[in-house]
C-alpha positions in Angstrom: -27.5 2.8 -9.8 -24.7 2.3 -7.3 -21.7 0.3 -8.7 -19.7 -2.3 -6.9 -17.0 0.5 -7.8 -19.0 3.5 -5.6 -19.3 1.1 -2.7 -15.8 0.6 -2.9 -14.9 4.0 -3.4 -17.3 5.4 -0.4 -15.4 2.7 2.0 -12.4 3.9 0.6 -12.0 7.7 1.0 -14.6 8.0 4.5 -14.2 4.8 6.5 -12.2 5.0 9.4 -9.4 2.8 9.4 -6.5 2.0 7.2 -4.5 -0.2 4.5 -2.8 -3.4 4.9 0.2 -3.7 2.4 0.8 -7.4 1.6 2.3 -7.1 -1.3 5.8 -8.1 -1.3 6.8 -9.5 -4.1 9.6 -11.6 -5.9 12.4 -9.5 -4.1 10.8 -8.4 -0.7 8.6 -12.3 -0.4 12.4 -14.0 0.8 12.3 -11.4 3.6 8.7 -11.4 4.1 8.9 -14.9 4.9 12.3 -14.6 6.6 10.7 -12.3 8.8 7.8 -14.4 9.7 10.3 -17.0 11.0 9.6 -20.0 8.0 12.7 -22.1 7.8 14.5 -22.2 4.9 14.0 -25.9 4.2 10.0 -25.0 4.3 10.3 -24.3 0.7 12.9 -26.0 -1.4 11.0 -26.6 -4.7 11.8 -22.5 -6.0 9.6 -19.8 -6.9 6.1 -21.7 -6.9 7.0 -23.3 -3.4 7.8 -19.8 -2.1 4.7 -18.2 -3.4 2.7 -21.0 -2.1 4.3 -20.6 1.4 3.7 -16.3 1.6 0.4 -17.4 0.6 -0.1 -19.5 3.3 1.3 -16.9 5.4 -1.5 -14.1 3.8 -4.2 -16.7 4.3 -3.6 -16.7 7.8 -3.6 -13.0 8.5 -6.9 -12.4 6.6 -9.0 -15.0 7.6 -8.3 -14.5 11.4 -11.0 -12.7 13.0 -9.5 -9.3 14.2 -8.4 -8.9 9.9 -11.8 -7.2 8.9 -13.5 -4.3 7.3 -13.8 -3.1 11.3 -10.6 -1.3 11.4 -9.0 -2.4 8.0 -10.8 -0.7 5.0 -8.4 -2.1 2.4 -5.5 -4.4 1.5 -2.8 -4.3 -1.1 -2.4 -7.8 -2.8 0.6 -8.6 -5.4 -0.8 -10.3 -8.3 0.0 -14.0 -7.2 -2.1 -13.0 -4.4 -4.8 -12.0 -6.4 -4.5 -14.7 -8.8 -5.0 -17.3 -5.8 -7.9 -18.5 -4.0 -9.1 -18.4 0.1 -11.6 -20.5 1.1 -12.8 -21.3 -2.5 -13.1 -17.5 -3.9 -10.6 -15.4 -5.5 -8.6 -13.3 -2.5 -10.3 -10.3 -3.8 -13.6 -11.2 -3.6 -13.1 -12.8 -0.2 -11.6 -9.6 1.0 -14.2 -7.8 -0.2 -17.4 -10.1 0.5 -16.5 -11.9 3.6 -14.4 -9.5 5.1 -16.0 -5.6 4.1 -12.4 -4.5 2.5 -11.6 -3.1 -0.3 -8.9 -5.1 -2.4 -5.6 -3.2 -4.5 -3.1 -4.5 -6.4 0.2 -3.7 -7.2 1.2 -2.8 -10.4 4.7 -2.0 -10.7 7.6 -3.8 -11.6 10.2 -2.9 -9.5 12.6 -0.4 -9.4 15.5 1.4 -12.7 19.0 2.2 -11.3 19.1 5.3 -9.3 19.3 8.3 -11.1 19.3 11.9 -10.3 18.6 11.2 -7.0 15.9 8.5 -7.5 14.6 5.5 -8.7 11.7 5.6 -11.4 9.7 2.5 -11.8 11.0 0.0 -14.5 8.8 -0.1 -17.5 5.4 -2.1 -17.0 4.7 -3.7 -21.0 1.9 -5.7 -19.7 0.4 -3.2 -17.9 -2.6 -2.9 -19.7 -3.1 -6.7 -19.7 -3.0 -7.1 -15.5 -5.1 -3.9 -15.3 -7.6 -5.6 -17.5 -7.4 -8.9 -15.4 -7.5 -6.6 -12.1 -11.1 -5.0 -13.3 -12.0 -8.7 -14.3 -11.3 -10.2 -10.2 -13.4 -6.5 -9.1 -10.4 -4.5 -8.0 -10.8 -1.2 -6.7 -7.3 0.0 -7.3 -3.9 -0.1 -7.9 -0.3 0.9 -6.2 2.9 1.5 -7.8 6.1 2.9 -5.9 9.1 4.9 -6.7 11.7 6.1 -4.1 13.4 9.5 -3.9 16.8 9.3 -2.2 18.0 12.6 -2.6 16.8 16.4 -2.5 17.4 16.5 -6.7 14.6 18.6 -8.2 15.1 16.8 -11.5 14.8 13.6 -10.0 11.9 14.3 -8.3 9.7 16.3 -10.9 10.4 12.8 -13.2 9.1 10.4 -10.2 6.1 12.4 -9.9 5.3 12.6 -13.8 5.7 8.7 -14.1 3.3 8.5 -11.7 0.5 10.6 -12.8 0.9 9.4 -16.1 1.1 6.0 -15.1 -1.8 6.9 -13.1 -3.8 8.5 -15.6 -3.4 4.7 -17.8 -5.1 3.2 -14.6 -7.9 5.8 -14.1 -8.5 5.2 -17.9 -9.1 1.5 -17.7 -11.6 2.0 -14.3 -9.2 1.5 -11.2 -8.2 4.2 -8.4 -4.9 4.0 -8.3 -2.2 4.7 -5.1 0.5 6.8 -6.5 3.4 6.2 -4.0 7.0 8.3 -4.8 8.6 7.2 -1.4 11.1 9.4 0.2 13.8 7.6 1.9 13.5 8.0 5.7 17.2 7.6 6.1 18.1 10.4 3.5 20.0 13.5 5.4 17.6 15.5 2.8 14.4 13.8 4.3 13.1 17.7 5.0 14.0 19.4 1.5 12.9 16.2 -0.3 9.5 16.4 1.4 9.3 20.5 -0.2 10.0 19.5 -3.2 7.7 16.8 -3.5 4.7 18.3 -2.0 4.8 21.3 -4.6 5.4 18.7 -7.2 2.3 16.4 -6.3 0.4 19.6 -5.6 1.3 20.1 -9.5 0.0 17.0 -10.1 -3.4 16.9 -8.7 -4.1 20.5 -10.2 -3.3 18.5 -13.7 -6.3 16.0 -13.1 -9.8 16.7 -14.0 -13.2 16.5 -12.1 -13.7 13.1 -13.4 -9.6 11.5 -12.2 -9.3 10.9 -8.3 -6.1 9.3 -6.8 -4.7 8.4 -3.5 -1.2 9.5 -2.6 0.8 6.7 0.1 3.8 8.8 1.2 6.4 7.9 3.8 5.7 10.2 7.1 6.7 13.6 6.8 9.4 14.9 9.2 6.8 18.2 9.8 3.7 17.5 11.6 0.9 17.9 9.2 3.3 18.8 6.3 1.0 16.9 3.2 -1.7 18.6 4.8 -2.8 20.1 1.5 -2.8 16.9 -0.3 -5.0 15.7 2.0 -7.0 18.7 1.6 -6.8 18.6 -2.4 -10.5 17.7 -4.0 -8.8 15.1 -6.5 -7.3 13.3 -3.4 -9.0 10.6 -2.6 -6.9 9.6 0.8 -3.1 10.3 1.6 -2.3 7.0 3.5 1.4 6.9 4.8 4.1 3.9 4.7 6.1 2.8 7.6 9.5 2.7 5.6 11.4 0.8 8.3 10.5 2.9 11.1 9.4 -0.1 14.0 5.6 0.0 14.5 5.8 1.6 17.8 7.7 4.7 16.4 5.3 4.7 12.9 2.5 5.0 14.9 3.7 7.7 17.3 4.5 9.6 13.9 1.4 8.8 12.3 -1.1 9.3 15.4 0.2 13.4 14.6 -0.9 13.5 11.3 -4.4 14.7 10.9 -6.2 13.1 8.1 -3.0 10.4 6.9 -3.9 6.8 7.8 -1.7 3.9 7.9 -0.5 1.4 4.7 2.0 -1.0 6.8 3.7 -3.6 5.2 6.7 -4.6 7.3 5.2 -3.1 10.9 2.0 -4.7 10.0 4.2 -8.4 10.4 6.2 -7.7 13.0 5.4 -10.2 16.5 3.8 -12.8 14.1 5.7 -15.5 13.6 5.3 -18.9 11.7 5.2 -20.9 14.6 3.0 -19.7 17.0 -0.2 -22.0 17.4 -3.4 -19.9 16.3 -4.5 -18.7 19.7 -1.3 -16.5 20.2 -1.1 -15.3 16.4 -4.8 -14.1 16.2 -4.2 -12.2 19.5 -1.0 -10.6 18.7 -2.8 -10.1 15.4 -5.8 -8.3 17.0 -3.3 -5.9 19.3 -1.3 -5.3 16.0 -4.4 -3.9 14.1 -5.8 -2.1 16.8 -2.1 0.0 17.8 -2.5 0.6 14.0 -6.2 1.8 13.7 -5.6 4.0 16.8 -2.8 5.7 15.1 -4.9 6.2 12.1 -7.6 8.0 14.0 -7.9 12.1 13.6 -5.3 13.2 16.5 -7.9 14.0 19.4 
């Protein structure tokens, strides 16, 4: 019998299309917002207000038409997100039942101090408890992110065993998760970072058995094709790629020359729509954002 799980997964790792990130969270949701254009009198009341308002925000994006499970096949929600409603359902299920895509959630905690390089996640003590809860509002998986600065072989090798260990606590409890040890696009070791990290992840995926499949989100390599062999790997679900401050022009020129990476925007994914534009002109910048975005995704011709 086909699970709600293996409809899920089959959308997941064949569909074309790729990941909306909307996850930003207590640190990124100020800029999120700020980005958007919402004046800073439009939420004066503290956290609550400012959660309410990127929720308004998210509402926006995934109930317009051109947000659907036609060229986006799955979104990344932060657990406010998921613990909210649109139109009467949990954002989950809507996603999932009204608009064909399949629903994440972010997992991590933030960022420790940099060290050796990097920045490991910060411990997660409830973990167990919001995976639970996710499995609860039918999540399909998870995403949790670390960021390598610098070409330390130390460093690295310890971001990449948090997050297959961290990842093996998610498969365990029934969700897919994203690992995602981001490489700094601005590091002057960008190239030797990327060598190190694909032998390390390589590593990793060799460690899993039959049973544990993950998705790697990765910013865009500097060599064409270079996580070719991740994408390749039979315990890879689907290496989707981050735009990590490039401007969504220049991460889809990089992405549209990787064969088999698809895109998981956050920040290029927002940029044209603003808070004040009536609904006529955000749906269509909307629609032309998705689309650039799906094209890039696409297997180069």
């Amino acid at each position: 019998m086909t699970t709600l799980f293996d409809e899920m997964m089959k959308k997941a790792s064949s569909a074309d299309g790729f990941i909306a990130a909307l996850d930003q969270s207590g640190g990124s949701t100020p800029k999120a917002l700020q980005q958007y254009g919402v004046p800073d009198d439009a939420y004066t009341e503290g956290e609550e207000s400012m959660y309410e308002m990127v929720h308004q925000m998210r509402t926006r994006m995934i109930t317009s038409p051109s947000f659907s499970g036609d060229k986006i096949l799955g979104a990344i929600l932060f657990e406010d997100t998921m613990d909210r409603t649109i139109e009467d359902l949990p954002t989950g299920q809507f996603l999932w039942e009204k608009k064909g895509i399949v629903p994440f959630i972010k997992c991590d905690k933030g960022l420790a101090a940099l060290e050796n390089g990097v920045q490991l996640m910060k411990p997660m003590p409830q973990l167990d408890e919001l995976l639970k809860k996710s499995v609860e509002k039918n999540m399909f998986g998870t995403k949790m992110r670390s960021v390598i600065q610098q070409a330390n072989p130390d460093g690295i090798k310890a971001v990449v065993d948090q997050q297959f260990e961290v990842g093996r606590q998610i498969l365990a409890a029934g969700l897919c998760p994203i690992l995602e040890p981001e490489v700094d696009i601005n590091s002057p070791d960008k190239d030797t970072i990327e060598d190190l990290l694909k032998t390390e992840m390589l590593k990793g995926l060799d460690s899993l058995d039959e049973t544990q499949n993950v998705m790697i989100k990765l910013s865009l390599p500097t060599k064409v094709n270079h996580y070719k062999e991740l994408i390749d790997h039979p315990r890879c679900v689907r290496v989707v790629a981050l735009s990590g401050g490039y401007p969504r022009d220049e991460a889809n020129e990089l992405l549209s020359k990787q064969e088999g990476m698809i895109a998981s925007f956050s920040r290029a994914l927002l940029e044209g729509l603003a808070y004040e534009q009536d609904q006529a002109d955000f749906d269509k910048t909307l629609a032309e954002t998705v689309d650039s975005i799906y094209q890039a995704s696409k297997a180069p011709l």
